[in-house]
N, C-alpha and C positions, 0 to 999 in steps of 0.2 A: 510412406508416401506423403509428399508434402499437397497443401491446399493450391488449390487453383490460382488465385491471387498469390502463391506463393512463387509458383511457379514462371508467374508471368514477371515477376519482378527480379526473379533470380534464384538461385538457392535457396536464400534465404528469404523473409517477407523484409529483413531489417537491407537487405542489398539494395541500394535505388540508384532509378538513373543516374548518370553522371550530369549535374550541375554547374548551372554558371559559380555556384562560390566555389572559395578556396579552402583547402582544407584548414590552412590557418583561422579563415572566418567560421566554418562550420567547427573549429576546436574551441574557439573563445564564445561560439555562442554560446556549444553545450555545454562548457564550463557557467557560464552565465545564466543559465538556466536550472542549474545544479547549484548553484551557490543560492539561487531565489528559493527554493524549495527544498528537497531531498537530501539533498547533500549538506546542504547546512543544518539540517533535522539532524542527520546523521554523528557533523561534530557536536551538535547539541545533547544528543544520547551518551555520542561516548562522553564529556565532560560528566553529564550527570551520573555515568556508570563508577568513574573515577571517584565521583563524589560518594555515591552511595559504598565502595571496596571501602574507602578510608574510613566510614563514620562507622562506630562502636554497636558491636551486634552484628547479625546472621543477616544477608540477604533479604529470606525470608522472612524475617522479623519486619521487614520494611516495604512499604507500598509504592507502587505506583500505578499514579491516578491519572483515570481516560474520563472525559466530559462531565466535568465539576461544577460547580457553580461558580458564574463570574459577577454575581451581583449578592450575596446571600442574603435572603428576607425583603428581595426587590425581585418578583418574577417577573415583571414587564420589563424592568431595566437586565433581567439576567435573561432574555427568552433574546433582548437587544443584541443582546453581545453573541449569544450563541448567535445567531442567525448572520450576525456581520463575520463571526471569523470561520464560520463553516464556507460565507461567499468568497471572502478575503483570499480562502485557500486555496481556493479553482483561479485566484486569476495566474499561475502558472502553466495551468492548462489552455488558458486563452492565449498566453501567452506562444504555446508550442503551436497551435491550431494558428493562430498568426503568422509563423516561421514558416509550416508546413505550405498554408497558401499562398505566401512567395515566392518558394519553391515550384510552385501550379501542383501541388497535389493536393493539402487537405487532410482532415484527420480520416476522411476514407482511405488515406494508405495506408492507415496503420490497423484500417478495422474497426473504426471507433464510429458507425454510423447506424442509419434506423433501418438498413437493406436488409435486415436476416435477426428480429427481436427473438422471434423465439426459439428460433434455434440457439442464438446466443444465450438466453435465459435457462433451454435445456441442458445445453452441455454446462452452462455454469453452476448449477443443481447441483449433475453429481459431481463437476470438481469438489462444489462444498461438501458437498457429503461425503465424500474420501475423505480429503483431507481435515474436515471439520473434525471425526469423533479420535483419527488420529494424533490430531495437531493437540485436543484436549486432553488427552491421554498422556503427550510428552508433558504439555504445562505441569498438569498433574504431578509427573515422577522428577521432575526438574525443582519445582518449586520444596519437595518434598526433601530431597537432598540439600537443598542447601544453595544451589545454582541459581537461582531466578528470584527476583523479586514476589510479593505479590501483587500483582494485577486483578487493580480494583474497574472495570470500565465502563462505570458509572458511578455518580454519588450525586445527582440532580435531584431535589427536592421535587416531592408529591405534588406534583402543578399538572396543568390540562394537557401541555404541549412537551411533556416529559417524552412523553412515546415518540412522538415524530419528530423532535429533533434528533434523539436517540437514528431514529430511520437515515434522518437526513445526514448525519454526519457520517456515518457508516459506508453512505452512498457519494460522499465527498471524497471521504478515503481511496474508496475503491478507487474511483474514478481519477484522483490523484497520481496517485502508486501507480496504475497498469498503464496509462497515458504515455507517463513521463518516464517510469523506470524500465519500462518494456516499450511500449511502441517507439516513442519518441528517441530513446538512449540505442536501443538496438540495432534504430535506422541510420544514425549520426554515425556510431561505432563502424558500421558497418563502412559507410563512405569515407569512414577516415580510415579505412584498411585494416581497421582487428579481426582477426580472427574471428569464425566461430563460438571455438572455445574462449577466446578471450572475452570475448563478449557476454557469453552466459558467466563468466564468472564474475565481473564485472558488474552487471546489470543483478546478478544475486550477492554479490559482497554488497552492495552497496543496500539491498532491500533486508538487510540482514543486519548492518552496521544503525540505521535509522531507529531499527527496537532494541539496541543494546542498553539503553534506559531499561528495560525490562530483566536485562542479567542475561548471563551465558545462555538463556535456554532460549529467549528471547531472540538471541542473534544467529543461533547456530537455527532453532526451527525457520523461522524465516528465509534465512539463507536457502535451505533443504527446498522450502514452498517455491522461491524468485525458480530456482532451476528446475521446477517442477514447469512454473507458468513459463519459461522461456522456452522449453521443449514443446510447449501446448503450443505458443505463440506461431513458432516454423512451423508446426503441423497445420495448423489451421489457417493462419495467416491474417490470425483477428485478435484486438484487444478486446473487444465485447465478451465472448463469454468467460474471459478474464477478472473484466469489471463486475459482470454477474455475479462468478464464485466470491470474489472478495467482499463484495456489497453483503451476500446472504453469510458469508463467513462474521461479520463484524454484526451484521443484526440479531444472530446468535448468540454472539458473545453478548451486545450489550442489553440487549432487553432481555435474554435468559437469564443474566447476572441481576439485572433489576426485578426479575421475578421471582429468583430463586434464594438471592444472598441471604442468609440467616436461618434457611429454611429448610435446606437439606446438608448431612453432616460432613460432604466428601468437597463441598466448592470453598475454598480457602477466601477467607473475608481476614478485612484488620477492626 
């Protein structure tokens, strides 16, 4: 049974009224909005995937690195830069919250509001919690084989504001990702006539192609997770507790990695 809000918009939560633009205008936007963000992450993965097959050695032999240091032995100039490109990264989201209120709706049509915190926070818990100890589990037998990079998702120096930027980026991510790759792509889709299915597959290629920098396992788990959150998304009819799971998925990875790396024998470090 679909959510109420789903209901009232359509089949789907992504089906919306019919609109003054043209489809032509709402295809070059969402292209345009795809090329500022996600989409161009995504050719940027696959290039570095490319690069990482050809260079000499195992996958696994080789890292890739999530929130580094961009100043190293400057933490006021490195706490700078974090904090400029975790904001830098939301302005795509301001950008679709722009779109949307042109439209007269808002990122309330997509469920992205403060009407229902903790029910959103609830249901985003146990997403994380399913998906968290499994999604660990694949990295796990992925990176072990051969498949995957290792994924380092963190290597910020011992400084006061290590933790909470660690917090904040994670919550950038989220916030990123479910915005644009689900509410915002699902709604477009939709008005431009795709299919259902074409849309969920879509809207998870594409969250799937983003982490192929991380190797096979990287793009095929993601993928798995997009079409997980895009069936959540029609049921509920919300990005919120989407942004939740994601947010508490990434603050697992990256502060558990900062707590544990070196210290326990089963988490793969370079």
């Amino acid at each position: 049974m679909h959510s109420e809000a789903g209901r009232v918009a359509g089949s789907y939560p992504e089906e919306a009224p019919e609109g003054a633009a043209s489809r032509r205008t709402l295809r070059s936007e969402t292209v345009l909005v795809l090329a500022l963000s996600l989409g161009a992450s995504g050719v940027s993965a696959l290039i570095s995937f490319v690069g990482s097959l050809t260079k000499p050695g195992a996958l696994s032999d080789q890292a890739a690195s999530l929130n580094s240091s961009a100043a190293p032995g400057r933490p006021w100039l490195d706490l700078a830069w974090q904090l400029f490109g975790i904001t830098t990264a939301l302005v795509p989201v301001a950008l679709v919250a722009h779109l949307l209120i042109r439209e007269g709706s808002g990122l309330r049509a997509i469920g992205f509001d403060g009407r229902r915190p903790w029910s959103d926070l609830g249901r985003g818990a146990l997403v994380a919690a399913g998906i968290g100890s499994t999604g660990l589990a694949f990295y796990l037998a992925v990176q072990a084989a051969g498949f995957n990079l290792t994924v380092v998702p963190e290597s910020l120096p011992e400084v006061w504001w290590k933790f909470p930027v660690l917090i904040l980026s994670a919550v950038q991510n989220a916030v990123l990702e479910e915005v644009i790759v689900v509410g915002y792509l699902l709604r477009r889709l939709g008005q431009l006539g795709w299919t259902p299915m074409a849309a969920l597959v879509g809207s998870s290629v594409l969250r799937g192609s983003y982490h192929l920098y991380q190797g096979v396992g990287g793009f095929l788990g993601n993928m798995v997770m997009g079409v997980v959150f895009v069936l959540l998304y029609r049921r509920w009819g919300r990005v919120g507790p989407l942004v939740a799971a994601y947010a508490l998925l990434d603050i697992g990875a990256f502060v558990g990695y900062a707590l544990l790396a070196g210290k326990v024998g089963w988490l793969p470090t370079v």
